[in-house]
C-alpha positions as CSV (number, residue, x, y, z in Angstrom):
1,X,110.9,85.6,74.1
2,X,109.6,87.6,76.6
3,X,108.0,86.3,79.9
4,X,105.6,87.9,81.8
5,X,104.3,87.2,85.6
6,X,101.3,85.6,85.7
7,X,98.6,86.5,88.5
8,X,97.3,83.0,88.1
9,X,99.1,80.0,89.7
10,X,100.3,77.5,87.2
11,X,99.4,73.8,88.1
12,X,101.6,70.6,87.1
13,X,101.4,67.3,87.2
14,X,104.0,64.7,88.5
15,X,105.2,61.8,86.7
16,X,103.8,58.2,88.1
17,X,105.8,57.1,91.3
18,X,105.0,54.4,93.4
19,X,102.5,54.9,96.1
20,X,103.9,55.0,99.6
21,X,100.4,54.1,101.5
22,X,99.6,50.8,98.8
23,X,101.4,48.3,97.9
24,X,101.4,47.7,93.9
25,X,99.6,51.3,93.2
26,X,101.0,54.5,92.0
27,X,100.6,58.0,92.7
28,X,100.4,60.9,90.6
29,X,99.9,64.5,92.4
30,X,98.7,67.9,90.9
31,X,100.9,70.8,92.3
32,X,101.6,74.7,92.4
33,X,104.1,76.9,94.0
34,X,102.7,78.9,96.6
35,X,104.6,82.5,96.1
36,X,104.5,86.0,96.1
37,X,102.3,88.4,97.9
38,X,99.1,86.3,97.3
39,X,100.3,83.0,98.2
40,X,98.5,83.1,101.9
41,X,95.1,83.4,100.1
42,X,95.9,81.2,97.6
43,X,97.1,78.2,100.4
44,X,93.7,79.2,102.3
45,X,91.7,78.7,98.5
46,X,93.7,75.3,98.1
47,X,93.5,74.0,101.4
48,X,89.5,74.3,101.4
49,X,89.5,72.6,98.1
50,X,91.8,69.6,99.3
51,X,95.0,70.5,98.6
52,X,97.8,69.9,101.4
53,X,101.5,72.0,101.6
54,X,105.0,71.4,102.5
55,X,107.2,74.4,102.2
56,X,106.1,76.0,99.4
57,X,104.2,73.9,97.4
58,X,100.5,73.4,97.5
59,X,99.6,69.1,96.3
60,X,96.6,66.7,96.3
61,X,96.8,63.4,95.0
62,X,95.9,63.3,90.8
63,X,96.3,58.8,90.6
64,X,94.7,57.5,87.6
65,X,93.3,54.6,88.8
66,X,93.1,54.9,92.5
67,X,90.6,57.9,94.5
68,X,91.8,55.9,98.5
69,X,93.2,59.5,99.3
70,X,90.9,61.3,101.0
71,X,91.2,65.4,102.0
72,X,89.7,65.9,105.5
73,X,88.7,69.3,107.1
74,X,86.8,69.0,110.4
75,X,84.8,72.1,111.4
76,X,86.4,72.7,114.9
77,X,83.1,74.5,116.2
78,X,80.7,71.3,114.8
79,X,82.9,68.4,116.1
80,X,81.3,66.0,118.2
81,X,84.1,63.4,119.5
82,X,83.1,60.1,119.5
83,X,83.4,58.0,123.0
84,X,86.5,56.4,121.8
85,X,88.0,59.8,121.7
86,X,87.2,60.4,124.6
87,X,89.0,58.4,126.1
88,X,91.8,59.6,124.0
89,X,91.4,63.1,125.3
90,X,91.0,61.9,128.7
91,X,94.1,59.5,128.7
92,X,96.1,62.3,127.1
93,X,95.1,64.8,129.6
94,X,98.5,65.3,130.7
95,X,99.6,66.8,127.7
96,X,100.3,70.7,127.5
97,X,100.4,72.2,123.9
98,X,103.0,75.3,123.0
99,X,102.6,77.0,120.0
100,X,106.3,78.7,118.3
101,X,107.2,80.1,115.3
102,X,108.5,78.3,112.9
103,X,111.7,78.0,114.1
104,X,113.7,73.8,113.2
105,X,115.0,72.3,116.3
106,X,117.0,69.4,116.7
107,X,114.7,67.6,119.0
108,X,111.9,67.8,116.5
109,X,114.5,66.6,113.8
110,X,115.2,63.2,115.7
111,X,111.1,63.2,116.2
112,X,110.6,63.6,112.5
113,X,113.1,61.3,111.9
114,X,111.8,58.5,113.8
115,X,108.4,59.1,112.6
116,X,110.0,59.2,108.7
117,X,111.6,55.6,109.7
118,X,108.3,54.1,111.2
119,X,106.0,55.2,108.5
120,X,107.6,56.2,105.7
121,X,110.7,54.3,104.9
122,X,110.3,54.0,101.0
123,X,108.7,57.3,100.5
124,X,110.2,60.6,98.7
125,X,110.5,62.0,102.5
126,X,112.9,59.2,103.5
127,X,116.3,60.7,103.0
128,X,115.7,64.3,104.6
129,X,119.2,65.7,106.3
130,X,118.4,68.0,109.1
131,X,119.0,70.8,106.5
132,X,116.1,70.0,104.3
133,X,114.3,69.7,107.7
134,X,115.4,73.2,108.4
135,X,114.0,74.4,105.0
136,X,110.9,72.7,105.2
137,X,109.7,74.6,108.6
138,X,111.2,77.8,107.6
139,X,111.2,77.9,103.3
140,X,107.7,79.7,103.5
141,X,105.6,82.5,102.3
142,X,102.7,81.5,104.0
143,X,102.1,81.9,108.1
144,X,103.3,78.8,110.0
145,X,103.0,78.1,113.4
146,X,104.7,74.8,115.1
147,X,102.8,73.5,118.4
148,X,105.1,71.0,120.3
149,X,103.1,69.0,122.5
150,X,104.6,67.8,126.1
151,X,103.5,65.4,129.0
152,X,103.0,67.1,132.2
153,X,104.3,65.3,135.0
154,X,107.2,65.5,137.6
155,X,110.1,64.0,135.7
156,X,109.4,66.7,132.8
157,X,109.4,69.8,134.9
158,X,106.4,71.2,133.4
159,X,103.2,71.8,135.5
């Protein structure tokens, strides 16, 4: 049988798993590979319609019985930051923002790493080497950019 490439992206559909957020629920998600030539367009169309990616595969949660996963876009230009953030803002002041290309590090493996154990110690993410790190910043087809956030001060040597 003869296959033939298909302009449209195919969708599928995990099997149940339990949920890493809820205790005693289960997840399901709906997914596509993002590849080829169209794949930027394709993550832009996604994204808008609630679909997240890692590497190259576009998700959004598909549970039977549970809808407590919520997509959020904020419209940069409309947002209005509440007086609680603020505060955040104004107590984080000291931070500086530097945007790279997508390029692993070691420094953000042992920050992933830590955040992995912290939040996420049962979930499919858990047992990431620094190689599958590696692949997820770099395995792409679509434009990534990594901003690496830093405190300003006079211990850090950044001003």
């Amino acid at each position: 049988m003869t296959q033939h490439p298909t302009q449209s992206p195919q969708f599928f559909l995990t099997a149940p798993s339990p949920c890493p957020y809820l205790e005693g629920q289960f997840e399901r998600k709906v997914f596509t590979h993002l590849v080829g030539d169209k794949a930027p367009e394709m993550n832009d169309l996604l994204t808008q319609g609630g679909f997240r990616r890692s590497q190259n595969i576009a998700y959004r949660p598909a549970c039977e019985s549970c809808r407590a996963c919520v997509s959020v876009r904020i419209l940069a230009q409309e947002f209005d930051p509440s007086r609680n953030m603020r505060r955040v803002i104004q107590h984080n002041a000291d931070l500086v923002g530097a945007m790279h290309d997508a390029q692993p590090s070691t420094e953000q493996y042992s920050l992933f790493r830590s955040y992995l154990d912290a939040r996420h110690r049962r979930g499919g993410m858990s047992d990431m080497t620094v190689l599958d790190y590696a692949m997820m910043v770099e395995d792409t087809h679509v434009d990534t950019k990594i901003i690496e956030y830093r405190r300003r001060g006079p211990d850090t040597f950044i001003t």
